[in-house]
Backbone as JSON, one array per atom type, in Angstrom:
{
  "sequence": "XXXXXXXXXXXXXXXXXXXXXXXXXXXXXXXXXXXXXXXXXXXXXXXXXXXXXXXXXXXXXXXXXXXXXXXXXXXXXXXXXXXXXXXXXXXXXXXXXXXXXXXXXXXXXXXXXXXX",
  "N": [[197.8, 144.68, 104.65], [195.49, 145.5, 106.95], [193.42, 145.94, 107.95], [190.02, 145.99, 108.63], [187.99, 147.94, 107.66], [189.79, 149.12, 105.19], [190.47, 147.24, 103.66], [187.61, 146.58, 102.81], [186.75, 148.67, 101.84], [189.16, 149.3, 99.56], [188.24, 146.37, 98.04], [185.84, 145.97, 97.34], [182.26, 144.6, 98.18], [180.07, 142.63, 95.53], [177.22, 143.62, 95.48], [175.01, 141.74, 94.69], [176.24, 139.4, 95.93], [176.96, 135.89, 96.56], [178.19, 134.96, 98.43], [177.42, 134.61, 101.32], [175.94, 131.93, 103.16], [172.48, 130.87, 103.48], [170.11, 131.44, 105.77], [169.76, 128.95, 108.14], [168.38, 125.81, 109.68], [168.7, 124.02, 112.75], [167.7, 121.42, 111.69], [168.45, 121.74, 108.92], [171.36, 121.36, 109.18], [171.7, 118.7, 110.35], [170.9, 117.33, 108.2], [172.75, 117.91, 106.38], [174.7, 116.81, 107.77], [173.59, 114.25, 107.48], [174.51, 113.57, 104.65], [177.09, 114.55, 104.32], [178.21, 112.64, 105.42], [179.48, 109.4, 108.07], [181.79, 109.04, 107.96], [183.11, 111.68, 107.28], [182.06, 113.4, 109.12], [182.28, 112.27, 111.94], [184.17, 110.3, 111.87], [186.15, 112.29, 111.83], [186.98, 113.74, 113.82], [188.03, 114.6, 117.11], [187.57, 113.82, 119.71], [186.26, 110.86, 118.93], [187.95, 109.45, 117.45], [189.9, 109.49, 119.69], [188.25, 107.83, 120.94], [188.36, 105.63, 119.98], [191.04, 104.65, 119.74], [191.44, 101.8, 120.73], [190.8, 99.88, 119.29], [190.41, 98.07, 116.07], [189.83, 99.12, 113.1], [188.36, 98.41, 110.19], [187.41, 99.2, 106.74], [184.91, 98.04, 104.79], [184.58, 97.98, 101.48], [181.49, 97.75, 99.82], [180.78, 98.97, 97.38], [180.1, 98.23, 94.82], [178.46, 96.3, 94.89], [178.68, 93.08, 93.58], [178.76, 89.81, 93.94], [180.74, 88.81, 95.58], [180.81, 91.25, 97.63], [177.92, 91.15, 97.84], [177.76, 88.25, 99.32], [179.82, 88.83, 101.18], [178.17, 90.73, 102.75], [175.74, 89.63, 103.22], [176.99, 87.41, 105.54], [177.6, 88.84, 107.18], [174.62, 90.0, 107.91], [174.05, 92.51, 106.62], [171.86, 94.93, 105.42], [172.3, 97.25, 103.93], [175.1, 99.84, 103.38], [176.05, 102.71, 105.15], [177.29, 100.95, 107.78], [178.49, 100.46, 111.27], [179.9, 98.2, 112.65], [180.38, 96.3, 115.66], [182.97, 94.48, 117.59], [184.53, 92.32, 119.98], [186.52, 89.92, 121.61], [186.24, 88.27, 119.38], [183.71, 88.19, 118.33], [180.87, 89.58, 117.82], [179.23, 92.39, 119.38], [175.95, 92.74, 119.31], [174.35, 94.22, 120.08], [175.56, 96.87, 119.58], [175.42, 97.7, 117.0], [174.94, 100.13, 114.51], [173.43, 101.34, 112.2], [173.52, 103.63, 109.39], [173.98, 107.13, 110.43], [175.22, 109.05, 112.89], [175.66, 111.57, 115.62], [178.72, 112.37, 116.98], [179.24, 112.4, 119.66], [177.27, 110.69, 120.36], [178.44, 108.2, 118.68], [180.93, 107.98, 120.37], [179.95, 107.29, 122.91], [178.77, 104.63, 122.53], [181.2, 103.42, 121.46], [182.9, 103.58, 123.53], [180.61, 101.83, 125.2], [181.12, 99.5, 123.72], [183.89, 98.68, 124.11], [183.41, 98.13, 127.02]],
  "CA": [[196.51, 145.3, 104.84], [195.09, 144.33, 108.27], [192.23, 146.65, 108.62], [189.07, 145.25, 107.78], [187.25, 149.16, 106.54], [190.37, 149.21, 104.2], [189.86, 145.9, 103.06], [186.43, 146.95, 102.11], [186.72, 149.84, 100.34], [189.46, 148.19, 98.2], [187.43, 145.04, 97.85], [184.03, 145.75, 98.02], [181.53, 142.75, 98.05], [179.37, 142.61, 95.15], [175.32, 143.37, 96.0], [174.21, 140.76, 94.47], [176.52, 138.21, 95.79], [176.24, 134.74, 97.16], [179.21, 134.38, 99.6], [177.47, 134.06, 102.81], [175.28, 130.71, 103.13], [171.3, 131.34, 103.75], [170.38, 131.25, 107.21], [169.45, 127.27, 108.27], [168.12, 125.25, 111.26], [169.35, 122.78, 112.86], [167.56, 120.6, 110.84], [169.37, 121.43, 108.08], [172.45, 120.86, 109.62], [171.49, 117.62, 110.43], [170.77, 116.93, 106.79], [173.58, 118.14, 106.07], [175.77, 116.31, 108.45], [173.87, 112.83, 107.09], [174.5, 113.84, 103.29], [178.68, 114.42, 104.33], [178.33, 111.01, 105.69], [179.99, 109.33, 108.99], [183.05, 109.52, 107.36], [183.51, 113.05, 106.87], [181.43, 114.05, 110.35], [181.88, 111.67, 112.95], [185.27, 110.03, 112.42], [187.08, 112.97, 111.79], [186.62, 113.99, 115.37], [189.12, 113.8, 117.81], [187.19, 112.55, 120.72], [186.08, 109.87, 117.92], [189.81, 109.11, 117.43], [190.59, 108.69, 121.1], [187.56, 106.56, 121.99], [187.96, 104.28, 119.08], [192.2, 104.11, 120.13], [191.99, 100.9, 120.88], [189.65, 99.31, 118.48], [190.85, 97.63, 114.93], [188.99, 99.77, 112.38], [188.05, 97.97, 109.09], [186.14, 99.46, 106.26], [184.55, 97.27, 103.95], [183.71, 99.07, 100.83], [180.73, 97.23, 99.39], [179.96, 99.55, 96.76], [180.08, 97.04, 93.46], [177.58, 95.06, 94.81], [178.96, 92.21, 93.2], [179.12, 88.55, 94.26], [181.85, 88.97, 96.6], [180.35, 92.29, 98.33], [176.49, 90.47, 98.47], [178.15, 87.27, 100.23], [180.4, 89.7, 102.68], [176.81, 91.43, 103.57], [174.96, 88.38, 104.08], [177.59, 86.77, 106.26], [177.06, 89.74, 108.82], [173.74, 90.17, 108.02], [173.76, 93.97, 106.26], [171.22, 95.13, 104.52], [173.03, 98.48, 103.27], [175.68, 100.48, 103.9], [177.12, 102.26, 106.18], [176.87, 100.18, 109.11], [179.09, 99.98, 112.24], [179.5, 96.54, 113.8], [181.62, 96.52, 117.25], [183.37, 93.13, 118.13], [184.85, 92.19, 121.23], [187.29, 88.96, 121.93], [186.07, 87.7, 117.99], [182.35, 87.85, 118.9], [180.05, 90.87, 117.36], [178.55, 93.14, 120.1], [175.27, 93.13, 118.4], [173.03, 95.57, 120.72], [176.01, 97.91, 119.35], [175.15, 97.99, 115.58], [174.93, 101.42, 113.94], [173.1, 101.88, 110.83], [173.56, 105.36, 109.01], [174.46, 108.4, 110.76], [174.81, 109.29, 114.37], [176.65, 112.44, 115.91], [180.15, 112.01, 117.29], [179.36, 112.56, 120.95], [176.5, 108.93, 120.44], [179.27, 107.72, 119.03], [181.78, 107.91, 121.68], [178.85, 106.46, 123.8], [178.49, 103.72, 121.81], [182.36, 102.73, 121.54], [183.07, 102.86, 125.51], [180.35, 100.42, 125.7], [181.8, 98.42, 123.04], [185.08, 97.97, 125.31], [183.44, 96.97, 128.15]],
  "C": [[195.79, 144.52, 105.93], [193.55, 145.05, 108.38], [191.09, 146.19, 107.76], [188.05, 146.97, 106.83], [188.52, 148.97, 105.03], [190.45, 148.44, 102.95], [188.65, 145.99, 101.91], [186.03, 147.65, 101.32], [187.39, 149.62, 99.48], [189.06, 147.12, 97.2], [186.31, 144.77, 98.38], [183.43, 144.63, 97.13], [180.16, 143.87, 97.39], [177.66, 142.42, 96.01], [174.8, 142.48, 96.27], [175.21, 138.95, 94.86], [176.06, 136.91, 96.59], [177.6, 134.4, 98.29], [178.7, 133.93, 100.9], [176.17, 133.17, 102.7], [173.76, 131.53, 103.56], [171.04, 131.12, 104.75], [169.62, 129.69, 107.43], [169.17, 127.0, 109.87], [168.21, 124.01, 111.65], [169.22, 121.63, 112.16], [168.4, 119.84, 109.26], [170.59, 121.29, 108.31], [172.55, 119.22, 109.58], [171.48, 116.57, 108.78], [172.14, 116.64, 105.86], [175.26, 116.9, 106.31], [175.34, 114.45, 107.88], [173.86, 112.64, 105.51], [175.99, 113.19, 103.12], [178.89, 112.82, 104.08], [179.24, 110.67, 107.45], [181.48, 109.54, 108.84], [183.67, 110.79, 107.57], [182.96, 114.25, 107.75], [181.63, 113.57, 111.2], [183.52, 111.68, 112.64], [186.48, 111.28, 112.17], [187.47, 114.0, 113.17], [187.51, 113.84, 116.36], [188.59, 113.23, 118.81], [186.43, 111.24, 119.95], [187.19, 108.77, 118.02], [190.06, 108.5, 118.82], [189.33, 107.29, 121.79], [187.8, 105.17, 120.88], [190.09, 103.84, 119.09], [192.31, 102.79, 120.35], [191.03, 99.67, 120.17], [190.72, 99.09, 116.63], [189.65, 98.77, 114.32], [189.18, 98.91, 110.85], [186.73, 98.42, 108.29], [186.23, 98.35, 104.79], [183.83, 97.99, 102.68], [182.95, 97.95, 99.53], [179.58, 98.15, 97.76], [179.11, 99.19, 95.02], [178.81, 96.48, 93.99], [177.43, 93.97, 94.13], [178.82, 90.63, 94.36], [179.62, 88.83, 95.87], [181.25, 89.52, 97.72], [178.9, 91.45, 99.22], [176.9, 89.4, 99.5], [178.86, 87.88, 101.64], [178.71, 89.78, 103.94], [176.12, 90.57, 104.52], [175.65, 87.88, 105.2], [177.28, 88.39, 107.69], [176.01, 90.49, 109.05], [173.59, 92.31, 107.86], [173.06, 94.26, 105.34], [171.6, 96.55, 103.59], [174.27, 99.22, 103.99], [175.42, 102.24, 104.25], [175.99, 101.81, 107.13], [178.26, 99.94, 109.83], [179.01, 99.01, 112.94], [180.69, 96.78, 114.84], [181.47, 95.09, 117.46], [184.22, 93.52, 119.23], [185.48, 90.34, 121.57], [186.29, 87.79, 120.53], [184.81, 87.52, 117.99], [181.66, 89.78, 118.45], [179.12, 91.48, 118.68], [177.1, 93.2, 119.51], [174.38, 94.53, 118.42], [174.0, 97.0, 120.04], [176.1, 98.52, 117.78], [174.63, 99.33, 115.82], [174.48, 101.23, 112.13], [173.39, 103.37, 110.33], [174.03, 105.56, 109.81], [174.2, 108.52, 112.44], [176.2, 110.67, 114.66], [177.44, 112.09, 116.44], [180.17, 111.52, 118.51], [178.52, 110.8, 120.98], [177.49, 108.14, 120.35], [180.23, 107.27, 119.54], [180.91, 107.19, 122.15], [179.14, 105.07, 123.22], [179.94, 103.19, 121.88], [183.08, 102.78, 122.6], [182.03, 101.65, 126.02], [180.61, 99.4, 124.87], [183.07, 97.9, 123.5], [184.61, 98.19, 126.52], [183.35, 95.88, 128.41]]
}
């Protein structure tokens, strides 16, 4: 069955249903996109992927907040997560810290000037 009328008259869409999302503005996108998280918006990205090719990636998952986690934090000075730190020949970039959320394309920005 390829035809979409046939489709329809076989499988007509309830009145009252909820299939298609309510209409939104960018805003809520945005909301949206810092709800997902960077995780699940940013690095899944392929120009993400290729700018961060030559970069170690380490995630630190601090979510216990235990001992261990609080002493990690302190030692690189984080007051919550997420946070992106960019190093460079064992030395922290600092101007390149990332708190929260940023779109994909900043990020690219942000990790070409972390390898220069």
């Amino acid at each position: 069955m390829r035809s979409i009328p046939r489709i329809e008259s076989r499988y007509p869409l309830s009145p009252a249903r909820g299939y298609n999302p309510p209409p939104s503005t960018l805003a809520d996108l945005k909301h949206l996109h810092a709800t997902l998280g960077i995780d699940r918006v940013v690095f899944t990205q392929p120009s993400v992927h290729a700018a961060l090719r030559d970069y170690v990636l380490v995630q630190a998952d601090v979510t216990a907040n235990d001992a261990q986690d609080q002493a990690l934090m302190q030692r690189f000075g984080i007051i919550g997560p997420p946070m992106s730190l960019f190093f460079k020949d064992g030395q922290e970039r600092r101007g390149l810290r990332l708190t929260g959320f940023e779109d994909a394309q900043a990020f690219v920005q942000r990790a070409h000037r972390g390898a220069e």
